[in-house]
Wavefront OBJ file of the C-alpha trace (Angstrom):
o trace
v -11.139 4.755 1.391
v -7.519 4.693 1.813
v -7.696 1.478 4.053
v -9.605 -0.137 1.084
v -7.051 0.732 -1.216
v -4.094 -0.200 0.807
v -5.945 -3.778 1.320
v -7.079 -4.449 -2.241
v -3.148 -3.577 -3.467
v -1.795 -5.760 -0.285
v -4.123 -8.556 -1.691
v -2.893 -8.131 -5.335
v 0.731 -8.431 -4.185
v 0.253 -11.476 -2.086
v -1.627 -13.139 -5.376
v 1.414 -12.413 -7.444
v 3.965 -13.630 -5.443
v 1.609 -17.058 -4.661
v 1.007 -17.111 -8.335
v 5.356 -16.917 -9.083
v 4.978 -13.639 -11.503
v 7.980 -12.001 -12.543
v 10.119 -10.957 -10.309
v 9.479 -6.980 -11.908
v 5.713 -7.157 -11.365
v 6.158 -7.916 -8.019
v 8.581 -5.487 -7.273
v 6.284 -2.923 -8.869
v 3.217 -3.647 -7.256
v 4.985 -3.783 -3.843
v 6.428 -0.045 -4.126
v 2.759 0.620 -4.688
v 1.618 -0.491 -1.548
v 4.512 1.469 0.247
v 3.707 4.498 -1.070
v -0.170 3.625 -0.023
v 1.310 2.951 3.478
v 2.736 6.395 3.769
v 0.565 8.286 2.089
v -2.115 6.607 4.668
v 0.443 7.325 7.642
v 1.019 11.301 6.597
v -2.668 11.413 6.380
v -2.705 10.803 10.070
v -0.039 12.448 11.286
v -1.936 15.799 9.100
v -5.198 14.724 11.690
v -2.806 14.491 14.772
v -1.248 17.776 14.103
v -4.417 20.144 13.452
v -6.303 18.025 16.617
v -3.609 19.430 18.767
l 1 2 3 4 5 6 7 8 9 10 11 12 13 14 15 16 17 18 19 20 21 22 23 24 25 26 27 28 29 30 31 32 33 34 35 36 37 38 39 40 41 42 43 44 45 46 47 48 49 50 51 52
């Protein structure tokens, strides 16, 4: 669910910068993803941590 998210926002980001959009839009959507990223990342690290 995550992984879908992370994918449809990385796909949205690479349209906008093919597509020139302001500079701001890009920037926006891109802090988006990152948060996604780690979000997704301290997710598994939670999984990691209780499998041990």
């Amino acid at each position: 669910m995550l992984n879908e998210e992370i994918c449809k926002t990385r796909d949205r980001l690479n349209k906008s910068i093919e597509n020139n959009l302001d500079y701001s839009i890009i920037y926006k959507i891109s802090v988006e993803l990152d948060m996604l990223i780690a979000k997704f990342y301290n997710e598994q690290l939670k999984k990691e941590a209780v499998a041990k």
